[in-house]
N, C-alpha and C positions, 0 to 999 in steps of 0.2 A: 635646567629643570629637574626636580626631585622625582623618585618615585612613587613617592606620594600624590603629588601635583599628575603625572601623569597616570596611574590609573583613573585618580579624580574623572580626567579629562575625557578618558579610553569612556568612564562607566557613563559618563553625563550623551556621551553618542550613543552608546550602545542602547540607550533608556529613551531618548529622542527617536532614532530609529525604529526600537519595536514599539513606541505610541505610534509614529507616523505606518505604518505596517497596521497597526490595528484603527485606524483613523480611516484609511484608504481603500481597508481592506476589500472594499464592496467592488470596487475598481479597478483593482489590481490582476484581475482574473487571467484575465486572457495576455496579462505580461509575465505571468509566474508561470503560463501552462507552455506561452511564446519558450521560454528560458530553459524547459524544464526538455521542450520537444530539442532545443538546440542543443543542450549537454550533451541529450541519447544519442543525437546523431553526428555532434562535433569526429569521434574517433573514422565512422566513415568520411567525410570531407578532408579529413587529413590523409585518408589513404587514395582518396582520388587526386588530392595534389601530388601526392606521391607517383601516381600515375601520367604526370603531365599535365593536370588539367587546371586552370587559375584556382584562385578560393573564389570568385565573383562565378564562376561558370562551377564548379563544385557546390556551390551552395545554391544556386539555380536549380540545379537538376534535382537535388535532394529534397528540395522544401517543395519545389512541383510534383516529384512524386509522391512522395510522403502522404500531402494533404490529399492525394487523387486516390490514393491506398485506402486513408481513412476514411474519405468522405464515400467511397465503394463500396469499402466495406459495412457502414455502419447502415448505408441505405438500402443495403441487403437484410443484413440481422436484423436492423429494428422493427419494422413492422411486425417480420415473426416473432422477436423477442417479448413486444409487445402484447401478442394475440399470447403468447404462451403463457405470462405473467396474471392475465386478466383468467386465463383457463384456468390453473394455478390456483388462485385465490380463490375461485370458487370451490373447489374440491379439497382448501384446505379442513373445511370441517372432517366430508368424510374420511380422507385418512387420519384422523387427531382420533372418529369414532371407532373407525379398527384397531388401530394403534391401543386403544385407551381396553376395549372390549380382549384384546388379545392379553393385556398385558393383569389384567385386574384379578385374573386367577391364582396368578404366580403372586400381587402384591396380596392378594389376602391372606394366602399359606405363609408369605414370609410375617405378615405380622398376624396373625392367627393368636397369637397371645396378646395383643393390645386391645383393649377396652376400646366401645364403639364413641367413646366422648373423646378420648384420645389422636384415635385417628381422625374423627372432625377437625379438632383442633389442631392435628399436626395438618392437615390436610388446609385447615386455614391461614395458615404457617406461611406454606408452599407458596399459598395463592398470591398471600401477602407480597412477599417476594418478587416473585414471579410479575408480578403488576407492579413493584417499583423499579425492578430490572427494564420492563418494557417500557414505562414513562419517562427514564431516563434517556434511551435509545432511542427512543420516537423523538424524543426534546434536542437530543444531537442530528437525529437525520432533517428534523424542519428547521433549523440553523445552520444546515450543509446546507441545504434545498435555499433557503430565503437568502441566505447570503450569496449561494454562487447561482443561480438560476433567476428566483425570481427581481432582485434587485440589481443585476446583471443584465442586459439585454443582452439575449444570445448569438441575435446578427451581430454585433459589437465581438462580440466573442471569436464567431467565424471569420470575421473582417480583419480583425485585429492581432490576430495570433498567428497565422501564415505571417504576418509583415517584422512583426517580433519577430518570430524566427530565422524571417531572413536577413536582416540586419547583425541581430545577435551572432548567429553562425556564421555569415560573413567576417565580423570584426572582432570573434571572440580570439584570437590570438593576441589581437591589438589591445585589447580591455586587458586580457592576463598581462602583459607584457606595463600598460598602462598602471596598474593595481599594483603590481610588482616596485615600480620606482615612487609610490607613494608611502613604501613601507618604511618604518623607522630603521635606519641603516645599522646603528647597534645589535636589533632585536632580528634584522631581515631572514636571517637563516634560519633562526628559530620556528618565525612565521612560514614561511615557505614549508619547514618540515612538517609544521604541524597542517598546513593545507594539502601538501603533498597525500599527508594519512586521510584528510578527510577525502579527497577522491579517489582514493584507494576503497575506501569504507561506499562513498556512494558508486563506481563505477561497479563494484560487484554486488553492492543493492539492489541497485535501481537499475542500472542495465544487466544486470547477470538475472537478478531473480524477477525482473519484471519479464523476461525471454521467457525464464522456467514456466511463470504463470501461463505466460499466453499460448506455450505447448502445451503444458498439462489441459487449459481449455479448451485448445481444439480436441484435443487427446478424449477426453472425458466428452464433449458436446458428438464428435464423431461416432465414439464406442456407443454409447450409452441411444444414440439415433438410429443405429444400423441394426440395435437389438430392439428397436421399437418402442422403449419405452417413452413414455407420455412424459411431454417437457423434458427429454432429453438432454434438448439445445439448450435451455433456461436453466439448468441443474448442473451440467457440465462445465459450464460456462464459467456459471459462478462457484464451482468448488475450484476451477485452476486459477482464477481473477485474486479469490483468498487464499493461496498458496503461500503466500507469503510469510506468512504464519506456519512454520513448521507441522503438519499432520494434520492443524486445525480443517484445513480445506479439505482435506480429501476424508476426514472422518465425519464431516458434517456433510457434506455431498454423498459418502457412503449411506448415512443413515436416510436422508430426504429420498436417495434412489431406493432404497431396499422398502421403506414404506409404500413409495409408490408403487415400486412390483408387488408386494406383499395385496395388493389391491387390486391390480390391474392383472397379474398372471394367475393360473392356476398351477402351472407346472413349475416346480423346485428347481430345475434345472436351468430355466430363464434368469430366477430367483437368482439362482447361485452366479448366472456370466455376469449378471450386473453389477455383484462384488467382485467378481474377477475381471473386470473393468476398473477397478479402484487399485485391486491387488498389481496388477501390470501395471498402472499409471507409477503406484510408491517405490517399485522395481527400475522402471524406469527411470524413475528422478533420483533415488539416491544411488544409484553405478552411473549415470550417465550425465543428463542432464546438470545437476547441483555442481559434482566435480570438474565439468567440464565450465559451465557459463559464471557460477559464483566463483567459485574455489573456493581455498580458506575462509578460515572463518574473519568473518568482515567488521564485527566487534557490533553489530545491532542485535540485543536481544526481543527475541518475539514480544516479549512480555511490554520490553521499553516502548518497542513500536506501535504498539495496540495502545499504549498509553499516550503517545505524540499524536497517534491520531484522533482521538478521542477528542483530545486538549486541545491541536488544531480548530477541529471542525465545530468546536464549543465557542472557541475563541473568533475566530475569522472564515468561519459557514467551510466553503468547498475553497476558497485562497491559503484559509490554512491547514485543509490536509492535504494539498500541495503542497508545502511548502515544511510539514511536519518532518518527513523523513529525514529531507537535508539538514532542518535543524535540530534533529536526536542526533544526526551524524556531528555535526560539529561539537555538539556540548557531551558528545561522548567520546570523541577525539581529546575536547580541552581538558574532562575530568582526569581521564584517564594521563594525560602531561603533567597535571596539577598533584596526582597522587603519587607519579615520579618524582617528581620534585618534593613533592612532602618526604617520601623517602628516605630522599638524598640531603634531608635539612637535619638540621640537629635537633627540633622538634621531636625528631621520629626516631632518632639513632641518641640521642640523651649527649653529644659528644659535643660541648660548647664550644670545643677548639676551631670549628670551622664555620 
């Protein structure tokens, strides 16, 4: 068989594969979430074998506490999380009115030389803007929402995803090892290297900087609680949740906390811990946290990932922005092979001899 004939072949699967992926997608939910809980936690199961203990009784222990962890925790936070959100919302006018009234003196001086038709119209500009940015976002969050929530059944969900998990984490040695003898023997070590990088790339994504997120939000839901301020919890939460995004989280969780103080305190000094709550979290995470849980750099730009998720969750609701990261990670593994080898071709180098 030619190399012709087999790409063919590689491309006519790989095109099969992501229609059936977006075919199913509605269904898929709670085996991508099953998959995704087994990778996190595959690395402890192998250190409790390491301990003595089978992989059938290793993945027992794991998957029962796990989901007792989650389902704990979440029946803690949500109500509150809930009542905070709803509070939230409602008081988003008035800080948008202080915010707008604080800020209106400083924007008149700065354009103090533009004509009053001007500034309407750049003003309408904004708005313009401003109202397609949000139509689009709203059109991704009800296409997250309709695909993994409402046409999902969520007891299906709860049901289904412990039993993935358990099976998966049980037999994921047996799958690798499986996977592994299906590969074309020619190409085997090629492949293997370039999977090896891809879980290189997601074990310091997804488990390094999903760690970092869930510290920095207690980090931030704790601080920003102890100083009293209003929706603490709902603020903190979600600036270390978007950490992910290099500074994005904690400059946007800065500014949400400092308006709401800027409302709620009268003393500058409250004012000021609540950024010195953000200021210790960036301290924290780039001397400790980052270097220690990611390390190096893992080869996913913020930029790409905000783009894979976006893409996901347009394409296949909340199953693909599950499933986004890992597949920025492969097709950034592959490119980055692919521009090796362009490299090393005579393409690149003009040298026909090779």
């Amino acid at each position: 068989m030619n190399a012709s004939k087999q790409l063919r072949i590689w491309g006519i699967s790989l095109l099969t594969f992501i229609l059936l992926l977006y075919i199913l997608s509605d269904v898929l939910t709670p085996f991508v979430a099953g998959m995704a809980v087994a990778y996190f936690v595959d690395p402890l199961a192998d250190r409790l074998e390491e301990w003595g203990l089978s992989r059938l009784v290793a993945t027992s222990v794991i998957t029962v506490c796990f989901f007792i962890l989650t389902i704990g925790i979440l029946s803690t936070l949500l109500p509150v999380l809930a009542t905070q959100v709803i509070g939230f919302a409602s008081r988003v006018p008035e800080y948008m009115d202080y915010v707008r009234n604080l800020a209106e003196p400083l924007i008149k001086e700065i354009f103090a030389g533009v004509s009053e038709s001007d500034l309407k119209e750049l003003g309408t500009t904004i708005a313009s803007f401003a109202k397609q940015g949000l139509g689009m976002l709203g059109q991704v969050l009800k296409q997250v929402i309709s695909g993994g929530v409402a046409l999902v059944d969520i007891v299906s969900i709860l049901v289904l995803t412990p039993l993935v998990t358990f099976y998966l984490l049980r037999d994921w040695d047996v799958m690798v090892a499986r996977i592994d003898n299906w590969l074309p023997r020619k190409h085997a070590d090629i492949i293997r290297d370039q999977f090896r990088l891809v879980d290189q790339t997601l074990a310091g994504f997804v488990r390094g900087q999903a760690s970092v997120c869930l510290i920095l939000g207690i980090f931030y839901a704790a601080g920003l609680s102890v100083l009293g301020l209003e929706f603490g919890l709902l603020v903190g939460l979600g600036a270390g949740l978007i950490s992910f995004i290099p500074y994005f989280g904690s400059i946007l969780g800065l500014g949400v906390s400092i308006a709401i103080a800027l409302v709620q305190f009268d003393n500058w000094m409250d004012i000021a811990m609540v950024g010195g709550v953000f200021a210790i979290g960036q301290i924290i995470e780039g001397n400790f946290l980052t270097p220690k849980l990611v390390g190096e750099k893992v080869g996913l730009h913020p930029v790409w990932v905000i783009f894979a998720l976006m893409a996901g969750g347009s394409l296949a609701g909340f199953t693909g922005v599950m499933l986004a990261v890992p597949v920025a990670a492969v097709i950034g593994v592959l490119v980055r092979f692919g521009l090796a080898q362009y490299m090393k071709s005579a393409l690149y180098t003009g040298d026909m001899s090779k």
